[in-house]
N, C-alpha and C positions, 0 to 999 in steps of 0.2 A: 504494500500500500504506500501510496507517496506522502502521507505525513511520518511512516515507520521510518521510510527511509530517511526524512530529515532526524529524527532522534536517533537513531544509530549514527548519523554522521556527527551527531552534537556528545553520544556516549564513548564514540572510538578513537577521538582526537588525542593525541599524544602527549603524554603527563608532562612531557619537557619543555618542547617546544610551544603547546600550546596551554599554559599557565592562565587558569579562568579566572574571570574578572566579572566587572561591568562596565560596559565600550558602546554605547547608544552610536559614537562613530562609526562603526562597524554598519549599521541598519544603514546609515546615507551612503557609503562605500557599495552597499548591493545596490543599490535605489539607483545608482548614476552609472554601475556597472551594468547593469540590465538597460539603461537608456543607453547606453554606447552601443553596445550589439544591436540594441530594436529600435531606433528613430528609425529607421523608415516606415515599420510598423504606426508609427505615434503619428506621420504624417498625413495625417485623412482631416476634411473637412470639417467633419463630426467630431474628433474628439477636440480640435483644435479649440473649434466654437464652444466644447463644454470645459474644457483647461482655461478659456478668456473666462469664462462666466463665474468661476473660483480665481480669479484672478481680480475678478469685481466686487471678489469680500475681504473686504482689509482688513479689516475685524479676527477674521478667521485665516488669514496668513499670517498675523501680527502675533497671534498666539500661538501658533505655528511654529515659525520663525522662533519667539521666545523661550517655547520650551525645548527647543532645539539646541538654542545658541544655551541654556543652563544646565541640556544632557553635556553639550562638547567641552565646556568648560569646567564638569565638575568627574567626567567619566572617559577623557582623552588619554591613553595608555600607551606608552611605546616602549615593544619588547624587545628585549636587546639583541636579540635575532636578527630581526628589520633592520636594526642600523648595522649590523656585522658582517652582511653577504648581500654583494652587491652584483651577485648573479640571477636577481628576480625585479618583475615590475615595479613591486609596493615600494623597496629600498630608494629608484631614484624619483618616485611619486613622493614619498616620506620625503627625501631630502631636499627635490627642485620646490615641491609648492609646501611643505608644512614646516619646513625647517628654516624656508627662505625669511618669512615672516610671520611674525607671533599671531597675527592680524588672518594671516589667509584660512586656517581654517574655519574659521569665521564666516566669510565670503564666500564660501562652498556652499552655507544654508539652503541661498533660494532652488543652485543647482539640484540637492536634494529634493526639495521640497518639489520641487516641477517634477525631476525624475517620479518622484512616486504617485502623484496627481496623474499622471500619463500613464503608471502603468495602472493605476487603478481605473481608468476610463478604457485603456482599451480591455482590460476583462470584462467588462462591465458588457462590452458587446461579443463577448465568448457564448459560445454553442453547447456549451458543454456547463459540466457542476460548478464550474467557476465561479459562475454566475451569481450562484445563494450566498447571502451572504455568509450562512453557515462555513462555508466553503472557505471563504476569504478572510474571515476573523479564523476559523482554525489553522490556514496557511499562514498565516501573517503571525500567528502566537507559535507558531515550529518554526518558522523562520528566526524570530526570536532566539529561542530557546537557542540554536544553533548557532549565532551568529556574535547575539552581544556579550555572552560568555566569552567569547576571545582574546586575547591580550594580542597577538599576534594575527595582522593583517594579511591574509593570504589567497589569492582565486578562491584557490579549491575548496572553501569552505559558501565560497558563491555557487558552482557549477552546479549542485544539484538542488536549489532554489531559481537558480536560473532555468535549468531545464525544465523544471514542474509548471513554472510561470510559460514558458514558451510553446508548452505543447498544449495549452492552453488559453493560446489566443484565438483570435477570430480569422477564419481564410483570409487570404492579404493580395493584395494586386499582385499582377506579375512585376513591375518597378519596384512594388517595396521589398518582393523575394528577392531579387537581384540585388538591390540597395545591401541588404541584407548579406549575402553570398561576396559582394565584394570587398564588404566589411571584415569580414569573416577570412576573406584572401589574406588583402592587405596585413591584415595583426600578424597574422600566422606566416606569410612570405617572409614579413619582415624579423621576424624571430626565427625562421629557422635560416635566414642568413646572417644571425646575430652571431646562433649557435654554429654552425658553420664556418665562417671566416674571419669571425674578430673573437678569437680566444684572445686572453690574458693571465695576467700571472699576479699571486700574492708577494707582500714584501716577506711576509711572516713562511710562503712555501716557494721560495725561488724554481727555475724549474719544471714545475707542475703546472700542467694548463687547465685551466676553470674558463669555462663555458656560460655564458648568457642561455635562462630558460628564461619559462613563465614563474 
């Protein structure tokens, strides 16, 4: 069942590296990772029109927004994992935009907040169970469970909230499969010619070639 699978992925995470916490970061981290892969999904007429019409209550962004901006500032965690191996995404995401200034994770808020606004609109036109709310408060409470426990930022703790989410949206134009597919290229080209032809070497393992992943 696809909420099992999210609690075993939240039971089997690794005592070491992934040391529980509570990191409400982690929740905006899936919410803009899922909008990176699915804008072209989000690009329909319909949801556009009903993301402006939550965008016409200030009221309800502003609190939003607030309790947002008092999870990042009181439940921001970084494992010393992230900062010590600089052969994965998060390390130079951690280092270019949250490290650069005290202020930017901050500024990521509304990104958030759109992100999840969009993916909840486009469920909202899903075919499937998606649709009950049932459905989507007990997705969103496994997702939880799974995600803010983390101290340690990592994909793979998105992949299989990503996939649950994906396989349960609404048939999609042919442009937004493609949109989609070249998305999907690009990441992946460009990573396996990371790992491919720009090896490097540690000060600490002269010698030894370390390889760019995900």
């Amino acid at each position: 069942p696809p909420f099992l699978s999210l609690l075993i992925q939240f039971s089997k995470s690794a005592p070491i590296s992934s040391q529980k916490c509570v990191s409400f970061l982690i929740s905006g981290f899936l919410s803009s990772f899922t909008a990176c892969f699915s804008w072209p999904h989000f690009l329909t007429y319909q949801r556009i029109s009903r993301v402006v019409k939550h965008m016409c209550r200030p009221w309800l962004l502003l609190l939003a927004a607030s309790l947002m901006f008092i999870a990042i500032n009181k439940t921001t965690f970084v494992h010393p994992f992230l900062l010590a191996d600089n052969r994965h995404y998060p390390f130079y995401i951690w280092r270019l935009v949250f490290l650069s200034h005290p202020a930017n994770k901050y500024l990521l808020i509304p990104v958030y907040i759109l992100s999840f606004i969009f993916i909840h609109q486009t469920l909202r036109d899903s075919y499937t169970i998606a649709r009950s709310p049932v459905w989507l408060v007990l997705f969103w409470l496994c997702v939880a469970l799974s995600t803010i426990p983390q101290r340690l930022v990592e994909f793979r703790y998105f992949i299989v909230p990503y996939l649950l989410l994906r396989l349960h949206y609404p048939p999609s134009h042919t442009l937004a499969l493609l949109g989609e597919l070249l998305t999907y290229a690009v990441v992946n080209i460009g990573t396996f010619y990371l790992f491919a032809y720009k090896p490097f070497s540690w000060s600490s393992e002269p010698g030894v070639q370390q390889r760019f992943m995900w």
